[in-house]
C-alpha positions as CSV (number, residue, x, y, z in Angstrom):
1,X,216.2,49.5,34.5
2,X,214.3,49.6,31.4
3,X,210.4,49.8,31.7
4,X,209.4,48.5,28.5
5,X,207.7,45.2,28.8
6,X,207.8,42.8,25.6
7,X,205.3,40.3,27.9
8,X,201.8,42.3,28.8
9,X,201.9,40.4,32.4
10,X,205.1,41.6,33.5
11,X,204.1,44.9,32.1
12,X,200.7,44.9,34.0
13,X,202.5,43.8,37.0
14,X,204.4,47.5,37.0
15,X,200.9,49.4,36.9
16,X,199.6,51.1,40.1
17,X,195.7,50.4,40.7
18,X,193.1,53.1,39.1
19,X,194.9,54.4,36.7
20,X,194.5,55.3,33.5
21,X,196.3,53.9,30.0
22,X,197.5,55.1,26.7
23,X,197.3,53.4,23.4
24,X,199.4,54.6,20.7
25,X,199.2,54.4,17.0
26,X,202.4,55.3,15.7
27,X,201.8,56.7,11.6
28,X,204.9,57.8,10.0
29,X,202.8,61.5,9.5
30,X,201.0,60.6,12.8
31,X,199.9,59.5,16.0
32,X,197.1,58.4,17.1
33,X,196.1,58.6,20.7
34,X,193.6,56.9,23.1
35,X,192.8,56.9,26.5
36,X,191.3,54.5,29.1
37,X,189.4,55.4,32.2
38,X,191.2,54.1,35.7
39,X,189.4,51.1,35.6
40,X,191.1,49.9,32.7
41,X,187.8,48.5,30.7
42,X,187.2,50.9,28.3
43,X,189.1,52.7,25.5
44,X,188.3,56.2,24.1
45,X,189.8,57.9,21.3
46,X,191.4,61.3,22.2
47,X,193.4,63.1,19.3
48,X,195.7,62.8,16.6
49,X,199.4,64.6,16.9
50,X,201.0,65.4,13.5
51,X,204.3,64.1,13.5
52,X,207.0,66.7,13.6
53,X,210.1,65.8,14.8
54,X,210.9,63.0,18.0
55,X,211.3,66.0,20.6
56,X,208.5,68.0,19.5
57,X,206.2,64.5,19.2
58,X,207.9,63.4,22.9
59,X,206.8,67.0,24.1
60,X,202.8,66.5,23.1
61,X,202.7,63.3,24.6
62,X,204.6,64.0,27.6
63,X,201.9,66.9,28.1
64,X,198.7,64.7,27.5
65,X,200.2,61.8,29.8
66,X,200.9,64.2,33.0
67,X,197.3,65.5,31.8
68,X,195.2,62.7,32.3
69,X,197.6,60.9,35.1
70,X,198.1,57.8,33.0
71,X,200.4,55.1,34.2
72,X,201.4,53.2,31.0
73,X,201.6,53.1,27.5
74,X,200.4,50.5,25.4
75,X,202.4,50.8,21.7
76,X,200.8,49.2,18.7
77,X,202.9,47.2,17.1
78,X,202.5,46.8,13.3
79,X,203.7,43.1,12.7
80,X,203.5,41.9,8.6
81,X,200.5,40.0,8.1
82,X,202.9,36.7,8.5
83,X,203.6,37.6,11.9
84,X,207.3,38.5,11.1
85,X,208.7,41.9,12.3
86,X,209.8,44.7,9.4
87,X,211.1,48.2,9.5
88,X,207.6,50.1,10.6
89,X,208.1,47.4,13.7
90,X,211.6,48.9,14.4
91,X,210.9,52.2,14.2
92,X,207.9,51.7,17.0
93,X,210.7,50.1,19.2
94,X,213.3,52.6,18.6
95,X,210.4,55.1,19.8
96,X,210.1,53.0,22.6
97,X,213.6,53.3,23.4
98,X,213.6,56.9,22.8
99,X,210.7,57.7,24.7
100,X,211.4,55.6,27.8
101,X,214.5,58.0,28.5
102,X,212.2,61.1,28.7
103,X,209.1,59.3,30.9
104,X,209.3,56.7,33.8
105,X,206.4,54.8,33.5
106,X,206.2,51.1,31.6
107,X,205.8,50.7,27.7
108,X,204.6,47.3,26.0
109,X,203.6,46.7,23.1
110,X,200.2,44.8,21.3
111,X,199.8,43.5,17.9
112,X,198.0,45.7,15.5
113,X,197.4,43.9,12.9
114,X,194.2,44.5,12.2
115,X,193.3,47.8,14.2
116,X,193.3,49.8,11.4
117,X,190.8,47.8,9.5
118,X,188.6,47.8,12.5
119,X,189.2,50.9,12.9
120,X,188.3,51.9,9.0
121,X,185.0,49.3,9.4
122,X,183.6,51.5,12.4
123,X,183.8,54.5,10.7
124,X,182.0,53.2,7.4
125,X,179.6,51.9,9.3
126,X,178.8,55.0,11.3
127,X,178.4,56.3,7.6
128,X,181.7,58.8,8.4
129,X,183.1,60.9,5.3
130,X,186.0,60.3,3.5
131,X,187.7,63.6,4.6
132,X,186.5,62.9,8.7
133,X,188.0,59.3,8.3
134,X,191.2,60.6,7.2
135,X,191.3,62.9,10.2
136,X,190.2,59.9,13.2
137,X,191.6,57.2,11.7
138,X,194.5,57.0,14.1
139,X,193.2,57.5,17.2
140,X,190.1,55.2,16.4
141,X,192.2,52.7,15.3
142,X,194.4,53.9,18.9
143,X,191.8,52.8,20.9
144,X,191.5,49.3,19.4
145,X,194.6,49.0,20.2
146,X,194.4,50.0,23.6
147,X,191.4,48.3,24.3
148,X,192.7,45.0,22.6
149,X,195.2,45.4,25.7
150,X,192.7,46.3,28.2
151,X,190.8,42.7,27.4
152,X,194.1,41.1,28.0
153,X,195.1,42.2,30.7
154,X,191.2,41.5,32.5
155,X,192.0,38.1,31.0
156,X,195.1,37.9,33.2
157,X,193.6,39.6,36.3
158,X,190.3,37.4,36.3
């Protein structure tokens, strides 16, 4: 049985109470990772992993996820601006696929769209340097993702 959820309700019905998410940026150098607490309403960057290769990557995330006890992973999906799906989309679902052989909890996935620019706005306007962007970028723009989710799924469970 595959856990990875293309609809965010079936994938929040799979998640046992008070624990935590992860939101996922996936780069093609890196990934971006954030964190919610167990009460799913808040989203907090933790750290970026430079991308080596899929085993190595797996490895990192396999460690922070038994870590911090989370129960599913929230994948940001980087649809083209028109909606449509291209080849930065398929690589984040052949992750998926990858990934979901090596760890048993459920996967969806959320539009990111426009995390990164959110992402890049915050950190301008906390007046962060150039080089100190470059270095959270990911996992800032991580945590809009995951907290995009979180919203969501309080939507669907209010």
């Amino acid at each position: 049985m595959t856990m990875i959820h293309e609809d965010i309700a079936e994938f929040a019905a799979t998640l046992p109470p008070m624990r935590a998410l992860a939101g996922l940026d996936l780069g093609t150098k890196t990934i971006g990772v954030a964190v919610s607490d167990s009460l799913l309403s808040s989203a907090t960057p933790l750290e970026t992993i430079k991308r080596k290769k899929f085993t190595q990557d797996a490895e990192q995330l396999l460690a922070i996820l038994k870590n911090r006890d989370i129960a599913g992973i929230v994948l940001g999906l980087p649809r083209n601006m028109d909606g449509s799906e291209g080849a930065r989309c398929q690589s984040t679902r052949a992750f998926a696929r990858n990934f979901s052989r090596l760890w048993e909890g459920p996967i969806t996935f959320w539009d990111e769209r426009l995390s990164t620019v959110a992402a890049e706005r915050a950190l301008l306007e906390a007046d962060t340097s150039r080089k100190r962007r470059s270095e959270v970028i990911d996992h800032v723009a991580a945590s809009y993702i995951l907290q995009g989710a979180l919203d969501r799924l309080r939507h669907l469970g209010g």
